[in-house]
N, C-alpha and C positions, 0 to 999 in steps of 0.2 A: 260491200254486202248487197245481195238480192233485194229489189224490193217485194216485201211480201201481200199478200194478198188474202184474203179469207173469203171463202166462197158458201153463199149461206143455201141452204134450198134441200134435194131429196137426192139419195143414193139409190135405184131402181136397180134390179133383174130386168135387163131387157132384153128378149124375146124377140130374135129378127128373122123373118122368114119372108121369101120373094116369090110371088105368085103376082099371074095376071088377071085370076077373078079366084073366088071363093069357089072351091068344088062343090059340085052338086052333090044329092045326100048318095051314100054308098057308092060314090065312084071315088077314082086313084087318082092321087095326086103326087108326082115329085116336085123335086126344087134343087138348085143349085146352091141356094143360099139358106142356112138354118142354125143358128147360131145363139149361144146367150153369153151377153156379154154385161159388163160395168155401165150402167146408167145412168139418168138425170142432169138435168142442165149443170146444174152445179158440181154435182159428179166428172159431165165434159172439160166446163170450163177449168178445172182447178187441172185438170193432167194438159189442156193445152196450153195454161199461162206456165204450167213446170217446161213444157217443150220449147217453150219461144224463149226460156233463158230469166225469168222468174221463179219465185218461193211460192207454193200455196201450199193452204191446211183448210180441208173439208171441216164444214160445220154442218152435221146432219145424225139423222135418229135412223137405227137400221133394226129391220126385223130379226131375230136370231132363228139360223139359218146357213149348212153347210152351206148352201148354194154363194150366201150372201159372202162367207168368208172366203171362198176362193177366188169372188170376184175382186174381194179386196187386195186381193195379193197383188195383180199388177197396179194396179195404184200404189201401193208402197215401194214396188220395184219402179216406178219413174219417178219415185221420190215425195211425193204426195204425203202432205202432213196429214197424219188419221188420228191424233191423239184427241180431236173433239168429236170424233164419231163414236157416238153412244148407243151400245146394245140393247132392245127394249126383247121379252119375250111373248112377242105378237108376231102375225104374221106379216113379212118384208113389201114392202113398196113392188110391183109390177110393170111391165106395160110390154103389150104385144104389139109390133111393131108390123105392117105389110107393106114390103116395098114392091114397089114396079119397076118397071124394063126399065123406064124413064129415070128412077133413083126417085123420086117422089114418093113421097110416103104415108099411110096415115096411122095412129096411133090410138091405142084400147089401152087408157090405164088403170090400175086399180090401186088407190092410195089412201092409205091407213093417217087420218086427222091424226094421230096419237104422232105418228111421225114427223109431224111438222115440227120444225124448230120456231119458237116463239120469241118476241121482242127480251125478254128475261133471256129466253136462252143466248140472244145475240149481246147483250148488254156487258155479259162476263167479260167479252173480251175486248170492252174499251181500253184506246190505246197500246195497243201490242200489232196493229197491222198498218199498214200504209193504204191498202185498196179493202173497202167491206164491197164484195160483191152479193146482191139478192136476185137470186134466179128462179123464174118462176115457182115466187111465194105471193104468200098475201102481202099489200102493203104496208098493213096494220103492223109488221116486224119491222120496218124500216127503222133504222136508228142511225143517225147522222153524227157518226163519230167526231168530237172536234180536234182528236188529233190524228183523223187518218189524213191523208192527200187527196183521196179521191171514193165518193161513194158511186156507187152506178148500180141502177136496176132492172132487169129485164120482167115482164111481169109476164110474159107467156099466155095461160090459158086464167091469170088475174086480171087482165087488164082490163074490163068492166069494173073491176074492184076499185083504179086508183082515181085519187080523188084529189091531186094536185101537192101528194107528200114530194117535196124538197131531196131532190138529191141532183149531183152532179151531171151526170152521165143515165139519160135514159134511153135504153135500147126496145125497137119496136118495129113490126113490119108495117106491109101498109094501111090492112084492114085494122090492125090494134089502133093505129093512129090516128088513124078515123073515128078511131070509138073515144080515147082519151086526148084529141088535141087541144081544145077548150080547156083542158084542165091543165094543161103542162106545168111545170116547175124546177124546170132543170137548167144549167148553162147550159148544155147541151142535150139536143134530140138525135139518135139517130137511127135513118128508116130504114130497114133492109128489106131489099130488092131483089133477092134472089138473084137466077141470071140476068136479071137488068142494071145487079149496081147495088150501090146504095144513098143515101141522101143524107147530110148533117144539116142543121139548122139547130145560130145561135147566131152569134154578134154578125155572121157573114155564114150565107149559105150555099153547102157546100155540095155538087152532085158528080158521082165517080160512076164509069161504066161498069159493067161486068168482066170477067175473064171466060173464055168458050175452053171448055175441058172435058171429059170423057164422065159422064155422072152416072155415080154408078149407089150412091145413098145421103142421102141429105140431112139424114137424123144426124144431128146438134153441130148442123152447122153454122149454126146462127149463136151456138152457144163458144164456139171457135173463135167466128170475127168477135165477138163481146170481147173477149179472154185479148186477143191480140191490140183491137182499138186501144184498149186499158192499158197493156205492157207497153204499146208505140206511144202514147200521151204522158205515161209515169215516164217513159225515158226522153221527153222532151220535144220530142217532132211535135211538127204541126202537121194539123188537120188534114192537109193535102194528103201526107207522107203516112198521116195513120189511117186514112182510107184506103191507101195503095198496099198496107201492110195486112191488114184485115181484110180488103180482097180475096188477096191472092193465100191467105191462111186460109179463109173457108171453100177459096176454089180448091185447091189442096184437100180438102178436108173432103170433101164430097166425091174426089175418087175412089174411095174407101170406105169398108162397111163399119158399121158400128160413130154412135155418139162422141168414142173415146178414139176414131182414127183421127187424130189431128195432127201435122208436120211437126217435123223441129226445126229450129230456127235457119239451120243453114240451107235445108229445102226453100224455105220462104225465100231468104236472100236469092241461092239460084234462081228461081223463078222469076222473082221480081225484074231481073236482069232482063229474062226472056219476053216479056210482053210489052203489053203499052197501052197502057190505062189511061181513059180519057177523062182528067180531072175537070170540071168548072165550076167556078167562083161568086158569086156577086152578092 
């Protein structure tokens, strides 16, 4: 049986369009890239841990909204548990997304408090998942199931928020890490580096280099490597082996547009094969 997962956080409309500056007022602009597609971290993460050969079921609140329902459709089509996604009638979770030449990106969102999922709402499903994942939520929902295997939280655009709540696995870039390391409470930290890598720190610390690949969008690729680190630790590797695996998933991820472009598992394998990741220890 899969191990399952539940991914707590926001279902967003996202809005991706590529441009090298903001048009000036009354002049023409095209673009090659213009698209809206399935969103939010938790949104990513739950359709990348289904593609690496995992169960997940979204825990999240959605505006009602044709828009909203056709994006759900390819999430049920990769298999994606939707029976905790509850319909509110307000208007849906947004974020306009502007990517550049580089795949770097920055992000306008517009998000509805009523839509957050709360420590209550997360509590129902004590005992029914093996992994709680919280992705860029408040900390205040954290809830440290005592029968899952594995909690882990990315706090995102929270992370001024946490205050040293207790969970397994916490994921962060560098600058978050700087804001919240005095506070840490995890067995594990880990940094993401973008194309530099990334860094674990816990009983033994861990630094992996980057993979060089064609970047063509960077939106949730960080929610990619979360989703795979998790699947490669629930199935037992070590550290070394789940850095090497969450690499090369979010390098994969980022030749691809959209939050929800992330590999499946036998892409990863391929790849893996192909390069040569500079692990070190101490």
């Amino acid at each position: 049986m899969r191990p399952l997962h539940l991914a707590i956080g926001k279902f967003n409309i996202d809005i991706i369009v590529k441009l090298s500056k903001i048009p000036d007022i009354d002049s023409k602009s095209t673009t090659d890239i213009l698209d809206i597609l399935p969103g939010g971290s938790a949104t990513n993460y739950s359709i990348a841990t289904t593609r690496l050969g995992h169960s997940a079921k979204l825990l999240a609140k959605v505006g009602k909204s044709p828009i909203v329902s056709a994006l759900m459709r390819p999430l049920a089509e990769e298999g994606v548990g939707l029976d905790f996604v509850t319909e509110y009638d307000i208007k849906p979770n947004m974020a306009i997304i502007f990517l550049r030449d580089d795949g770097s990106v920055s992000i306008v969102r517009k998000t509805n408090q009523n839509l957050l999922p709360t420590l209550e709402d997360v509590k129902k499903f004590s005992n029914m998942f093996d992994v709680f994942h919280f992705a860029s939520v408040s900390p205040e929902i954290i809830y440290a199931d005592p029968a899952a295997k594995l909690i882990s939280y990315d706090p995102g655009p929270y992370a001024s928020e946490y205050e040293g709540e207790k969970v397994d696995i916490l994921y962060v870039n560098k600058k978050e890490y700087e804001t919240l390391r005095s506070k840490v409470n995890a067995k594990l930290t880990v940094i993401k580096m973008g194309k530099d890598g990334a860094m674990v720190k816990g009983d033994e610390e861990c630094y992996s280099s980057g993979v060089n690949v064609n970047v063509i969008d960077t939106t949730g690729a960080g929610d990619v490597f979360d989703a795979a680190f998790n699947v490669s630790v629930l199935n037992s590797n070590n550290i070394e082996d789940s850095l090497k695996f969450a690499i090369v998933s979010s390098a994969l991820k980022v030749t691809r547009i959209g939050g929800i472009g992330s590999p499946k598992l036998e892409e990863v394998v391929k790849k893996l094969k192909e390069v040569n990741i500079n692990i070190r220890c101490k």
